[in-house]
LUMVOLO-603647 format. One record per residue (C-alpha): x, y, z. Coordinates in steps of 0.001 Angstrom, whole numbers, padded with zeros to 6 digits, always signed. Example, Ala and Ser with C-alpha at 12.3 -4.5 7.8 and 13.67 -1.06 7.14 Angstrom:
2
+012300-004500+007800/+013670-001060+007140/
***
This chain:
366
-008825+015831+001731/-005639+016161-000213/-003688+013021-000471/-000958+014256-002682/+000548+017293-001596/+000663+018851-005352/-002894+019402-004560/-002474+022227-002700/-001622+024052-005224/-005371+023808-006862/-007411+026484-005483/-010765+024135-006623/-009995+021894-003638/-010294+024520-000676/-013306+025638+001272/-014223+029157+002461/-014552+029110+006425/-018042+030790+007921/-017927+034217+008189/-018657+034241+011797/-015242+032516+013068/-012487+033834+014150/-008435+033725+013211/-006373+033431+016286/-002472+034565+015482/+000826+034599+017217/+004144+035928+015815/+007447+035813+017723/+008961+039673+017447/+012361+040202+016047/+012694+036551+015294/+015614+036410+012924/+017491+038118+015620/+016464+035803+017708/+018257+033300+015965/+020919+035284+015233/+021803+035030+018677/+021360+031111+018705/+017638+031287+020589/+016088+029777+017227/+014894+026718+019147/+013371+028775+021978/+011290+030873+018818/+010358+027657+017567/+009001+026501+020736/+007130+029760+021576/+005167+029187+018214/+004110+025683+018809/+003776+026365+022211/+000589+028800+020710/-000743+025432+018970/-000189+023336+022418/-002187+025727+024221/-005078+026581+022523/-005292+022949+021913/-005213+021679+025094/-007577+024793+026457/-010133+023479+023367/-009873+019774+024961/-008390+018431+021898/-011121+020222+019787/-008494+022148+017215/-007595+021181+013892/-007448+024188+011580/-003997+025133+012491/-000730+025711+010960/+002804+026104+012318/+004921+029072+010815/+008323+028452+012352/+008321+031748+014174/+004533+031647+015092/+001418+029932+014348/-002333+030348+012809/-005663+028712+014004/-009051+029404+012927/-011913+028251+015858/-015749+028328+015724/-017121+031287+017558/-018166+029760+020932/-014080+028833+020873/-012784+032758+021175/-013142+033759+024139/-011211+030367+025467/-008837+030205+022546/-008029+034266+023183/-007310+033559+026952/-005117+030358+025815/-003058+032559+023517/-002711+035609+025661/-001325+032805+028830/+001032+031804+026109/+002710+035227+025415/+002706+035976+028993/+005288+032355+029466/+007114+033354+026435/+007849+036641+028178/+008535+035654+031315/+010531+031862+030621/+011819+032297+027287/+012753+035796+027267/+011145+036739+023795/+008123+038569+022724/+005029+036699+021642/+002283+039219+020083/-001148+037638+020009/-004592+038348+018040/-007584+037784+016895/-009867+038899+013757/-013224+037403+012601/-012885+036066+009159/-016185+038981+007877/-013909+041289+008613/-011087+039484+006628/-013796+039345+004229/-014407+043341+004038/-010951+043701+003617/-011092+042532-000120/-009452+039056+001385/-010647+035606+002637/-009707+032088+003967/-010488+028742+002201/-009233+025795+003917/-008023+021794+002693/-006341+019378+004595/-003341+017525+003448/-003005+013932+004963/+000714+014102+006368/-000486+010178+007200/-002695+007387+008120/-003071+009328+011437/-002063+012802+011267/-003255+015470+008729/-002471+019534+008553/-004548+022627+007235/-003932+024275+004338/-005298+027966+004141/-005465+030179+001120/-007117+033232-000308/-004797+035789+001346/-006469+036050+004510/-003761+034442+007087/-001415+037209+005129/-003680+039750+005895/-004036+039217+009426/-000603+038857+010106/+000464+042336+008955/-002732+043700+011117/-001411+042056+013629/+001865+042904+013118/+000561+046564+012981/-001448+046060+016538/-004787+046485+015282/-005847+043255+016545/-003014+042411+019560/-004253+040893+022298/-003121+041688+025518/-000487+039170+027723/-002135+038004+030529/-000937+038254+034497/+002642+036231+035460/+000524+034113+037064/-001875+032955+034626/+000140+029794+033230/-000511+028166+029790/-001238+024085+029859/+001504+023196+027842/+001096+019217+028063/+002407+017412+025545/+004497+020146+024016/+008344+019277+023924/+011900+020106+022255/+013723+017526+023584/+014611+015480+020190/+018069+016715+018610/+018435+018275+015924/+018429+016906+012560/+021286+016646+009867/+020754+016400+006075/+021299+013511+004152/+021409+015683+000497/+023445+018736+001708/+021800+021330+002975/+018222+021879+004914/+016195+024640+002837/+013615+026292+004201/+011478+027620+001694/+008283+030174+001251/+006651+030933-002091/+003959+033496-002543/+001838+035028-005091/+003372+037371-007071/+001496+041256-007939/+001112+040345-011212/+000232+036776-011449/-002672+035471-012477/-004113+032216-010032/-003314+029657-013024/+000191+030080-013995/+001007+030973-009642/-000088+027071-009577/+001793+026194-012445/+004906+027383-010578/+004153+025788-007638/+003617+022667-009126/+006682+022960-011152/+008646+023539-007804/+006997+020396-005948/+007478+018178-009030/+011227+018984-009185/+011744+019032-005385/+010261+015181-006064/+011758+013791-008639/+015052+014723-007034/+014415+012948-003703/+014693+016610-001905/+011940+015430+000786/+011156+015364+004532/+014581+015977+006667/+013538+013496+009166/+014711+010067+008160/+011691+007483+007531/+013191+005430+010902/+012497+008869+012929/+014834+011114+014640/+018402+009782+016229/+018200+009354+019682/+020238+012316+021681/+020631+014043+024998/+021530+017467+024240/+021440+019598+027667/+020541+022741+025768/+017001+021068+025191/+016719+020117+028062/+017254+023253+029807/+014945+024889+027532/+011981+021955+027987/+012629+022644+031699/+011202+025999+031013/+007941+024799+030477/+005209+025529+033198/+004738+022831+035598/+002208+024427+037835/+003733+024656+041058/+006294+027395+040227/+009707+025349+041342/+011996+025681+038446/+014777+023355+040302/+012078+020506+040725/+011063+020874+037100/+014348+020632+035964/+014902+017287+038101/+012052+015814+036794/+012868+016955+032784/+016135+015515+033386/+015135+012220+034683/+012411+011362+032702/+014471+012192+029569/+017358+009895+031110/+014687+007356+031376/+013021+008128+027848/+016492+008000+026127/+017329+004591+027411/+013678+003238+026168/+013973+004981+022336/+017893+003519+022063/+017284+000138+023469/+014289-000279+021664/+012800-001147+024626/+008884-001968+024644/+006488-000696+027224/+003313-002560+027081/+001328-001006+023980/+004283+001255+023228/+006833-000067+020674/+008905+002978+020753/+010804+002048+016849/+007101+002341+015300/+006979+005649+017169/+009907+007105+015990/+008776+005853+012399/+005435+007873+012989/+007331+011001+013925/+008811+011424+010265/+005232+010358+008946/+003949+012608+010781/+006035+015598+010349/+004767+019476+008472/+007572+019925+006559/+005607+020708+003923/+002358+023250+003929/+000361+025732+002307/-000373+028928+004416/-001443+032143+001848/+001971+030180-000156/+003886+027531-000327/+006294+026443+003007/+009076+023998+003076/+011343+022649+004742/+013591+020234+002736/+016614+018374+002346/+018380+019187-000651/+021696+018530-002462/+023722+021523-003425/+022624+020949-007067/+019168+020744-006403/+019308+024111-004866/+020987+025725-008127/+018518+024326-010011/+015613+025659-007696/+017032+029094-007221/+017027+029266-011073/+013544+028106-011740/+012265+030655-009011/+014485+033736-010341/+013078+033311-013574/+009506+033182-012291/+010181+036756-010259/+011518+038338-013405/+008300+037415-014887/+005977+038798-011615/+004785+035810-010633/+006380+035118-007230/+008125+036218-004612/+009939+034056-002508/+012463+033652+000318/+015122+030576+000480/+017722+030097+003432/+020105+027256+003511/+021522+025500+006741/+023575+022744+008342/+020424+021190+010404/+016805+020967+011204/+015282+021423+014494/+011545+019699+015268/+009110+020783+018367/+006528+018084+018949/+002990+018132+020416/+002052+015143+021748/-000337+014373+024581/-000465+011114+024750/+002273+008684+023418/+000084+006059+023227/-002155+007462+020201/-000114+007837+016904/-001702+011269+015698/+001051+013033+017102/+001946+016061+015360/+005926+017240+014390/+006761+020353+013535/+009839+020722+011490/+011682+024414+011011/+015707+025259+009376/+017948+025515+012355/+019234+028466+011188/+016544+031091+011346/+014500+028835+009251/+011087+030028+007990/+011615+033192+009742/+014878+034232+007812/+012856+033168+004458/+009987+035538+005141/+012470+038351+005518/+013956+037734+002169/+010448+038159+000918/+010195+041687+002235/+013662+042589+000495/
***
């Protein structure tokens, strides 16, 4: 367990998964025009959705995951695959069909990873007292991405019919404006001609400053600000409710987020819920910052901070050792799985507004 996030730069602290399980993918297609065309939240809910409902298929039983912004990875134990497989291919087939976007799917065992010249070691990071992420490293995640990406290991979408269980997956909360200046979303990867010791010196160079100049998690320590935005809305009514009435789901999204806004901005306590200690779990309990084959962030930065940062990673790609993508915007969005809102390991997911993550990887292909 990593309890300082620097860690994850140390390759000594991650584990090699068995060569018999499997890595489950999804990857929204033609994201960053996606978001282009303002549909950035719906991409950002099709990739938790992924997470959502393989979890839910599992019974709970997932927790080698991570969140990409425009798509998500999981690793599962054999007797998992078949299950997790049907979960994901359900979850393309809604993404299709309510959010208008394609959702390619896949699945590779981690031998074969392994035959490919790659692997995947895994830590965990604790996010909190009650809530802690995967990291994944040795190129493997990278790997299988591009296969999938090539359709060597797609999966197909399942029938119209075949629904994901979505519960406890929502976009409701609004989105979320920096204190510093600017939201940054941020990837850093190996570069072809770095060497594994002086990758994690950059890395740790690039947390420490991000640090020391207060450029942390977006979502303020007293949790989100309490909003109705109809655009989420309309988009949470999208989820599957399992009868197939769109107008009744939207009723009942609408009311109950009437009825949830009044309880989050009075402060209003229900029983064992105290919903200000929630909202103060929600930034404790947020992945804005991961390690997935590199180093993700999403931070809140002052315009200086990001001159010096840009500077420290140019002169680390004129010496080979990284490449890296960095896109500054006005806001943050944040998709949330949460089954149950009495239990605080509730997980946040926090992405740039603007094309986020998935703007950042294409600057990496550039």
């Amino acid at each position: 367990m990593l309890d300082h996030f620097s860690e994850v730069a140390d390759p000594s602290r991650y584990v090699p998964l068995p060569a018999d399980w499997v890595i489950c993918l999804s990857d929204v297609v033609n994201s960053t025009e996606a978001a282009d065309a303002g549909k950035y939240k719906s991409v950002n809910l099709a990739g938790a959705g992924t997470i959502s409902a393989v979890s839910n298929a599992l019974s709970g039983d997932l927790s080698l995951y991570a969140f990409g912004g425009d798509g998500a990875g999981f690793a599962v134990a054999p007797d998992q695959a078949y299950t997790a497989g049907d979960a994901l291919s359900r979850t393309a087939g809604w993404v299709e069909r309510d959010l208008q976007l394609e959702l390619r799917v896949g699945m590779t065992r981690v031998s074969d990873i392994r035959t490919a010249g790659h692997d995947v070691r895994v830590a965990f990071w604790r996010a909190s007292e009650h809530v802690r992420y995967t990291m994944f490293t040795g190129g493997g995640m990278e790997w299988a991405t591009e296969q999938l990406k090539a359709g060597t290991i797609r999966l197909e979408k399942s029938a119209p019919e075949d629904q994901p269980d979505l519960t406890g997956l929502s976009c409701q909360w609004g989105s979320i404006q920096p204190k510093n200046g600017k939201i940054v979303s941020l990837i850093v990867k190996q570069g072809a001609k770095a060497e594994e010791n002086r990758f994690t010196e950059i890395l740790s160079q690039i947390i420490a400053m991000l640090e020391e100049t207060n450029s942390s998690n977006p979502v303020p320590e007293e949790g989100p600000k309490v909003v109705l935005r109809p655009s989420s809305l309309r988009l949470q009514a999208r989820l599957p409710d399992g009868d197939g009435f769109r107008l009744k789901q939207q009723v009942r999204v609408f009311v109950l987020a009437a009825f949830t806004w009044l309880i989050f901005k009075l402060g209003i306590r229900l029983g064992s819920f105290e919903p200000n200690r929630y909202r103060r779990e929600m930034a404790a309990n947020t992945d804005f910052q991961k390690y997935d084959d590199g180093l993700l962030m999403t931070v809140d930065c002052s315009t200086q901070t990001i001159e010096k940062l840009r500077k420290t990673l140019d002169a680390a790609v004129a010496e080979g050792l990284i490449r890296y993508g960095l896109h500054e915007q006005d806001e943050a969005l944040m998709t949330c799985v949460a089954p149950s809102v009495l239990s605080s390991d509730h997980v946040h997911f926090v992405d740039g507004a603007g094309g986020g993550y998935s703007v950042a990887a294409r600057q990496l292909a550039e």
